[in-house]
Every structure is written in structure tokens, then in C-alpha cells.
N, C-alpha and C positions, 0 to 999 in steps of 0.2 A: 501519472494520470490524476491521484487524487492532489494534486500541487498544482497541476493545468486546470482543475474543476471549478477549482476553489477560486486560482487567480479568475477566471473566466465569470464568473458569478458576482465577486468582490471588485472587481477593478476597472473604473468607468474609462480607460482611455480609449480616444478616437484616434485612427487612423488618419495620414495624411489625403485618402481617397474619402475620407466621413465615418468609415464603414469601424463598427469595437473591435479591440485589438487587446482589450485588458485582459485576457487569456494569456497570448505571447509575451507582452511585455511586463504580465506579472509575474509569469514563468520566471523570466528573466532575471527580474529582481528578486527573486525567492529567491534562485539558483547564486545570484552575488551574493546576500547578506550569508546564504547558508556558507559558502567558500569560503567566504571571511574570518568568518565565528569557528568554520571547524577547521580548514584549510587541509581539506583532504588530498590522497594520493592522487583519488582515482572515485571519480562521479561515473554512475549509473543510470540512465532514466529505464524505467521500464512500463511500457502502455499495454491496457489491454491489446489484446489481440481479434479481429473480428472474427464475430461468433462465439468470444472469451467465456458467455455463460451456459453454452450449448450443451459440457458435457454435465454439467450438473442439474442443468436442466431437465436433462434426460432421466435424471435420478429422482427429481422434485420439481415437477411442473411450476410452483408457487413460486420455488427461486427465483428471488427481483420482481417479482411479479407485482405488479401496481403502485411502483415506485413515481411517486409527484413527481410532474417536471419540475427542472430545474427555475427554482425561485431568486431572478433575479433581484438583485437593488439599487437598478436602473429602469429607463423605460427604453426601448427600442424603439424612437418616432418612426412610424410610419415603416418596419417592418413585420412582414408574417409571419406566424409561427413557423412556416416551412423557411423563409427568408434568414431566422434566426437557427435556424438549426444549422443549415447551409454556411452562415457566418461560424458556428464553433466548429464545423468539421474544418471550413480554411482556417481557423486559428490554429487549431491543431496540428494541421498540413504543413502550417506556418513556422509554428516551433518546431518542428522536426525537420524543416529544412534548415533552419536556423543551428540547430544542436549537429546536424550534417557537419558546417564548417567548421565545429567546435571540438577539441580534445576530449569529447564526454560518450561512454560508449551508451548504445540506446537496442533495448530488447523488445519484443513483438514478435508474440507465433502466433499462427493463426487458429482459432477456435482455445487459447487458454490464456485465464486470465492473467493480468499480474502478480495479483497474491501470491499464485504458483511457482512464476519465474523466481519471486523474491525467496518466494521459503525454499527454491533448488538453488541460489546464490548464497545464502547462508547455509549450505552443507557443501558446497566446494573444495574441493581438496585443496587446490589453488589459493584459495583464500584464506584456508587455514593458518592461523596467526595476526591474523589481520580484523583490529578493530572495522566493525561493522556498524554504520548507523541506517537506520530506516528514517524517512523522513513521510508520516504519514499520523493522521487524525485515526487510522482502524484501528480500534481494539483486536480484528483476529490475528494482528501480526505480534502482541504479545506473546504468543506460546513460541514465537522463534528466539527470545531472548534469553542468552548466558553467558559467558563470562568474555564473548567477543562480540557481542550483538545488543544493541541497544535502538530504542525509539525515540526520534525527537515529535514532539507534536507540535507543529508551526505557530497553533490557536493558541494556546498555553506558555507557547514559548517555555517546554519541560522535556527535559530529557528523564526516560525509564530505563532506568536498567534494572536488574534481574532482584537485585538488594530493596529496591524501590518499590516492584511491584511486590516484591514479599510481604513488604511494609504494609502498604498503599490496598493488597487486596487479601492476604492471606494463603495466598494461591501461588505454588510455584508454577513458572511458565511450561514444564514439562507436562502438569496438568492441567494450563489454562483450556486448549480444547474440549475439554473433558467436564469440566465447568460451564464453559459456554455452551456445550451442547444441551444443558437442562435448561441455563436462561435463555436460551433461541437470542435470536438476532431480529429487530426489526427491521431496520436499515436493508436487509434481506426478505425479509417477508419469511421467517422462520422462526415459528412458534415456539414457547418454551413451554415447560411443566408451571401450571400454574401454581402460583406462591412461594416459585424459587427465581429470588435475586441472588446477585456473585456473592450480596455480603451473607446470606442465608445459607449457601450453598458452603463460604469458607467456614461456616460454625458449627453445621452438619456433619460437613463431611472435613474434618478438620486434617487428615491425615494426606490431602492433596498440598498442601505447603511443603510435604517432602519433596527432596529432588529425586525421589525413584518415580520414574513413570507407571504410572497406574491405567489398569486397561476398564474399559466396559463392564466386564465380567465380575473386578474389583468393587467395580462402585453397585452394581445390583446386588454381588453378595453381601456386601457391608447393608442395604435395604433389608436384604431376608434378613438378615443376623441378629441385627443389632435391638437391642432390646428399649423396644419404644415403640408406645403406638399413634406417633408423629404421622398428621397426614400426606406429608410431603413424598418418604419415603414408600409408600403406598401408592400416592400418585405417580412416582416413576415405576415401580414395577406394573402398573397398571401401561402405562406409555412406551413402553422399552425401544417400541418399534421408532417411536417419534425422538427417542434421544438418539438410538443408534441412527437414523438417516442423519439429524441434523448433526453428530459427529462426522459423518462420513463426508459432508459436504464444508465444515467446516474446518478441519485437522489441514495444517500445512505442513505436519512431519514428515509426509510421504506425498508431494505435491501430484498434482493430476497432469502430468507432459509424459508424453513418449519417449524411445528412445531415442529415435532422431531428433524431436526438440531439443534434450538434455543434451544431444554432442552439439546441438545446434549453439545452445549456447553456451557451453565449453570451449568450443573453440572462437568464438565472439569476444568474451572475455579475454581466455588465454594468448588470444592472435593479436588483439586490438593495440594499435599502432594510433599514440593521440598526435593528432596536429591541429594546429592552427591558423584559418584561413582568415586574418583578421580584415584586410582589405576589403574582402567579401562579405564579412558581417557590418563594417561598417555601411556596406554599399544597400544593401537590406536596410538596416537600420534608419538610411537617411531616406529611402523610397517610403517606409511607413510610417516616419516620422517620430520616430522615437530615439533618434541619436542624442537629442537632445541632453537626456539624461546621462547623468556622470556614472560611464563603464568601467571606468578605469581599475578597480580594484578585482573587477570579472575579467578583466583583460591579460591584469598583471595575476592573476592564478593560473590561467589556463597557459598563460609562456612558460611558469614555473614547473606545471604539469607536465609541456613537451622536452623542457630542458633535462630534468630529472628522467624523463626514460630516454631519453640522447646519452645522458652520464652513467 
């Protein structure tokens, strides 16, 4: 979702009917160069789900709450706002018919978001052993990362892993939730304790760079305890309520799906059977006019994809 946002917002191409198309066929070229550079077993897409924010919603009204539309850097001649929105849900419509023909499996429940599906994909039994990369711009998918789980961020063109973010924040990923619950999250409309930044919060509370998982309970007793009369720590025992929600809303350790979601996508994963329909994507491809572009290296991964679970 956050890889369709982005191509969608960034990428001026028109379709063979006039109508932008720089969503799916930026998708597209995201989804090659990444294949290329990592040459994975086995691609994932995972979209929200509709109604994705509803159960957290339920918890904090404000979630997402007064988020600016999307700031193109194009203009749309002579479409309306309704016309335009209309155009990204077919983009969207579009790459997922598109990734249909394609060896790549793709998740979606309904009312949760991706965040979730992902942080229940990194605890897969199934998967265990298996190098994991995230392909996303969020910081909350940092606390999934360890010794098989890693972040690439497209903008940065940088890969985090667990060494990295140690480096880079001070903060081990077991307690970056924990962290981020006192800086809040704008991007969510989730407030923090004011005068704590990550880097504030790794000097503080210096004992979250461990790899033991530290609870709530730890970090307000370390407030009572500790001998200082820093106003920070004051400020969260004054807020307890406002850390522990936005923990609640933010921890992907124990994701927010059901149980039928969870077998839902267990056996999505576990079942999933790639093939590749390439006659049919090329046939696509030339009705929106986008064949043009040289596939060939997206082509030649995804054979190598079906070949390998043949073998």
C-alpha cells in the first residue's frame, strides 16, 4: 500500500485512454528494481483492508484523524476531486488485477490494516528461517526487526537492520514500541509527551537498547525510581493514560486480526501456488500502454519464481 501511495503521488504516466496510471506502473517498476537488487524467493504485497482503521478507531477517535489529502506533483487537467479519487481506486483495482496474473501472493482482510497482516507474517512459523525484508518508508515496522527481519526504505534507498537501528537510534527494536509510544506519531494524528524525542527518550531511558523486552510498568517504574527531578519523567507519569493508549495502538507484537484472519492468511501463504500468466499481462500492459517499458528482468524473476517451486 505504502509502495502504490507513493508510485501514485510521484509518477506522472498517462495511460493509453489519457486517464494516470503512475500508481500501477510505478508499482510495477518498484516491484522490478526491487527483484533485481534482492532477487527474492517469494514477494508479498499486503493492502489495507476496508475499514483497516476502524478497530483502532474504536480505541482513539483522533487515529488518522485530519490527515491532508494526498499532495500530488502533477496537476489533473480538468479532473475533480471526486474524479481523482475515482482514478486511484481504479489504479489500485488495476494493480491487483495485474499482480492476479503474477507469481506474487497478495493479502487483504477486511476492517485490518496492513501493518498488522505484516507484523503476523513476521511471527509465522512457516517463515521461520527465512530472511524477511519489509519494503516500507514507516518507522512503526521497526520494532518487527531481528535477526531475520529487515527494512528497506525505497526514499533512502537503506536497508535497517536490527545492528543498524541500534546504531542509528539507541533503541532496541523489542522496545522501539515502547519509545514511540511517548514520541506519538504525527503521520497518525497521535500525540506524544511533550519534550520527548527518540533521541531524548534513548538517553533517558538508556536501558531500552537491551534486547529484553521491557513492559509499561518498567518504564513508569524507572519514572518513579530514578533519582531526578527531570521534567520529562513527570510528564509521563502525569500522562500514563496517553502513553499506554498510544502503545496500544501502535505495538505490532501482538497484531490486531482475528482468529479466522490469522488461518486466513496461513493458509494464503502456506497454499499459495505462483504462476505465471504472462500472455495476459503483456495483454494489459499494451491496452494501458505501458508495454513499452523494458520488463524483461520482472519477467525473467517471476519464471524463475514458478520454476523453483516446480523443482
Amino acid at each position: 500500500m505504502n509502495t502504490f501511495i507513493r508510485n501514485y503521488v510521484m509518477n506522472p504516466s498517462i495511460a493509453a485512454d489519457g486517464s494516470p496510471i503512475g500508481g500501477t506502473k510505478g508499482f510495477l517498476m518498484t516491484t522490478q528494481k526491487l527483484a533485481r537488487e534482492i532477487q527474492p524467493d517469494q514477494i508479498i504485497v499486503v493492502w489495507d483492508g476496508g475499514g483497516g482503521s476502524k478497530k483502532r478507531q474504536a480505541l482513539a477517535k483522533q487515529y488518522k484523524e485530519g490527515r491532508k489529502p494526498l499532495k500530488l506533483n502533477r496537476a489533473y487537467d480538468g479532473m475533480t476531486g471526486l474524479e481523482e479519487s475515482q482514478n486511484r481506486y481504479d489504479q489500485m483495482r488495476k494493480t491487483i488485477e495485474y499482480l492476479n496474473e503474477m507469481p506474487v501472493v497478495q493479502l487483504m482482510l477486511e476492517d485490518v490494516e496492513a501493518d498488522d497482516v505484516i507484523g503476523y507474517l513476521c511471527q509465522m512459523q512457516s517463515l521461520k528461517g527465512n530472511i524477511k525484508i519489509i519494503v516500507s518508508m514507516d518507522k512503526d515496522f521497526i520494532q518487527l526487526c531481528d535477526e531475520e527481519t529487515m527494512i528497506y526504505q525505497p526514499v533512502q534507498n537503506d536497508f535497517l537492520t536490527k545492528k543498524r537501528i541500534l546504531e542509528r537510534f539507541g533503541i532496541h527494536p523489542n522496545n522501539f514500541a515502547l519509545a514511540r509510544a511517548i514520541d506519538g506519531d504525527k503521520s497518525d494524528n497521535l500525540e506524544g509527551i511533550k519534550g520527548a524525542g527518540l533521541k531524548t527518550i534513548a538517553k533517558k531511558f538508556d536501558f531500552l537498547v537491551e534486547e529484553k523486552s521491557y513492559t509499561l510498568d518498567d518504564l513508569f517504574r524507572h519514572c518513579k525510581t530514578v533519582d531526578s527531578n527531570l521534567k520529562l519523567y513527570k510528564n509521563i507519569l502525569s500522562e500514563k493514560k496517553k502513553v499506554e493508549l498510544n502503545y496500544k495502538l501502535m505495538q505490532l507484537y501482538v497484531p490486531i486480526i482475528s482468529t479466522k484472519g490469522s488461518q486466513h492468511i496461513r493458509n494464503t501463504v502456506d497454499n499459495f501456488k505462483p504462476l505465471f500468466n504472462r500472455t495476459e499481462v503483456l495483454k494489459m500492459m499494451t491496452m494501458d500502454g505501458i508495454q513499452e517499458f523494458n520488463w524483461n528482468s520482472l519477467f525473467q524473476k517471476f519464471r524463475s519464481i514458478v520454476d523453483e517451486d516446480r523443482n
